[in-house]
N, C-alpha and C positions, 0 to 999 in steps of 0.2 A: 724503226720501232724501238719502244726504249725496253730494256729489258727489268721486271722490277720481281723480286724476290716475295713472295707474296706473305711465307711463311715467318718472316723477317718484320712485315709491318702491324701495326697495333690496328686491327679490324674491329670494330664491333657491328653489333644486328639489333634490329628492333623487334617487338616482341611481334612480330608476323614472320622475322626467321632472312626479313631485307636485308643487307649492309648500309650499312649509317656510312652517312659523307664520308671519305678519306680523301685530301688533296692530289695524294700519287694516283686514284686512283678515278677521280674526277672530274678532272681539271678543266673540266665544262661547266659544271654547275653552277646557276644561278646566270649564265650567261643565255640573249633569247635564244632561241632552236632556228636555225635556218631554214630556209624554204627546201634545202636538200636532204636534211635531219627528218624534218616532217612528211617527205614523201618516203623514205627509208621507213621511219616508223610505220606509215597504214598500210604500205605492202610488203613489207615481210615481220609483223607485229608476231601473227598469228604461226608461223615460221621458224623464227629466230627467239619469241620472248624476250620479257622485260630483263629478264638479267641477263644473256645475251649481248642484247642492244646499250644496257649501261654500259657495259665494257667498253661497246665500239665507239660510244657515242662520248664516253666520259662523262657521264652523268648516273645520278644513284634511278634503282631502280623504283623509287616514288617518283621522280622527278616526270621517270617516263610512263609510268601509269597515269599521272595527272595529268600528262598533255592528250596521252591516247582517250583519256576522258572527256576532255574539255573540247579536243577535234571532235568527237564522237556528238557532243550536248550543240555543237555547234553546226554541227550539218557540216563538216570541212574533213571527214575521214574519209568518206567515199569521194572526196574530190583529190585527194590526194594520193591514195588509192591508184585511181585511174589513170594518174598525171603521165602523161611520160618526162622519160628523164630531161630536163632542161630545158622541158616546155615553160613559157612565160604562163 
């Protein structure tokens, strides 16, 4: 784990109070979500939360709203949900 100084990087927030992109601190983003990201996501969303989750996941906290969105519009949250770990 890399250790990174947080009070040291240039952060900023959008106006809902997010954090905007930083590379140190995202280094996922904009990359697609795995099939093990996506089942992390729907079971423990409600748990962990979206900021949370961006830390683990390295991704900003929109990033991970709009997929728990998009699983949800899609009928694919309660399937992943339910998945167990490294099931096909």
């Amino acid at each position: 784990m890399v250790d990174i100084d947080i009070d040291a990087l240039d952060i900023s927030y959008d106006g809902s109070g997010r954090m905007n992109f930083h590379p140190q601190l995202h280094p996922n983003q904009g990359k697609p979500f795995t099939e093990e990201e996506k089942e992390y996501l729907c079971k423990y969303y409600d748990i962990d939360g979206s900021l949370s989750m961006s830390y683990v996941l390295g991704r900003t906290q929109k990033s991970i709203l709009n997929k728990i969105s998009k699983l949800k519009r899609n009928g694919m949250f309660e399937y992943y949900r339910g998945k167990a770990h490294g099931e096909a």
